[in-house]
C-alpha positions in Angstrom: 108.9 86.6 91.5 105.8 84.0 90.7 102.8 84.0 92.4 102.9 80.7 92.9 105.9 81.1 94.9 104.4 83.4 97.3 104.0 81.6 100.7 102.9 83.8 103.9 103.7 83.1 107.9 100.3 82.9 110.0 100.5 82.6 113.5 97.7 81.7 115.8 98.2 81.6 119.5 95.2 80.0 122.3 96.1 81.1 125.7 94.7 78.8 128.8 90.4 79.4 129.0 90.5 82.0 126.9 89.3 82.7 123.0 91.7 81.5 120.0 93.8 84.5 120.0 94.7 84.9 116.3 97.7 87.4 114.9 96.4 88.6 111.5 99.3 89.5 110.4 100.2 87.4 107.4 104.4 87.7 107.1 105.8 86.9 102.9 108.7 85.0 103.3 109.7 87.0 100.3 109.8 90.0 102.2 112.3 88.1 104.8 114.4 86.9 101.9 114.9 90.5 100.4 115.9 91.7 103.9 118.5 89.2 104.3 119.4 89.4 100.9 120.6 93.6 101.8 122.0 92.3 104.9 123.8 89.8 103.1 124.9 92.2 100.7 126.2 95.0 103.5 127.8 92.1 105.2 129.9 91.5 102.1 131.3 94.8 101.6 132.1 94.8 105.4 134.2 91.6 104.9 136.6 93.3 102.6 137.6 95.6 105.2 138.0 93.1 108.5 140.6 90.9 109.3 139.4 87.4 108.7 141.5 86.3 111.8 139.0 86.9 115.4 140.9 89.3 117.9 142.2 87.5 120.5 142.0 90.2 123.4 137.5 90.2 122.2 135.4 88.7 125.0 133.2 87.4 121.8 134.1 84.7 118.9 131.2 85.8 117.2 133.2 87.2 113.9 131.5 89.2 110.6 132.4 86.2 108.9 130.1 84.2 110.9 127.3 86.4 110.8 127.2 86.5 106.9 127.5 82.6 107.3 124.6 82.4 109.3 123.0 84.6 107.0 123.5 82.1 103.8 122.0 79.1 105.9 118.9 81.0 107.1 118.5 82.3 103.6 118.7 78.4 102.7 116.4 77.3 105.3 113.6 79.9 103.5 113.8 79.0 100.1 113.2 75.2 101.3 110.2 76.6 103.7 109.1 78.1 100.4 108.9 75.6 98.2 106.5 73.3 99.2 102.6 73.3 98.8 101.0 74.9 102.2 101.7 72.9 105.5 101.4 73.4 109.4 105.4 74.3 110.4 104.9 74.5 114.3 101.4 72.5 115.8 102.4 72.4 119.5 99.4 72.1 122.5 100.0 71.6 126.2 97.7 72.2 129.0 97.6 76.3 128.8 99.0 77.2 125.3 98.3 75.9 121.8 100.7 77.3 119.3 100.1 76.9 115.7 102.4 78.2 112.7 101.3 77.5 109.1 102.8 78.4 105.7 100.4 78.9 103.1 
């Protein structure tokens, strides 16, 4: 991994009359991308032991297979949010709440 490549989540948060709330916590994307990478992994192993076929009696069509699908596009949607030079993702004010997220 690059240094360059590093990006971190900030979030800052302004709550109606009061002071700019800020969450220090800066989040690596690269710590979100290892995660799901495991996940991704354990999902994969699971697959060779399920039915590809959804049970029909199941009250859910949510399937292992979709899961490690919607694994593969949120591990897409990072590495795009990573490769770009620092921007504002989320910049949203109303009348109470300012919400800002930034990628730096």
């Amino acid at each position: 991994m690059s240094i360059k490549g590093f990006r971190l989540l900030w979030i800052k948060l302004q709550i109606e009359n009061k002071r700019f709330i800020r969450i220090p916590i800066p989040i690596p994307f690269y710590i979100f991308q290892e995660l799901l990478d495991c996940f991704l992994n354990l999902l994969t192993v699971t697959c060779f032991f399920l039915p590809k076929v959804p049970d029909p009696d199941s009250s859910s069509r949510i399937t292992i297979y979709s899961v490690k699908a919607l694994v593969i596009m949120v591990m897409k949607l990072l590495d795009s949010l990573n490769g770009d030079e620092p921007y504002n993702l989320v910049d949203v004010t109303t009348d109470k709440v300012k919400v800002l997220i930034k990628v730096r």
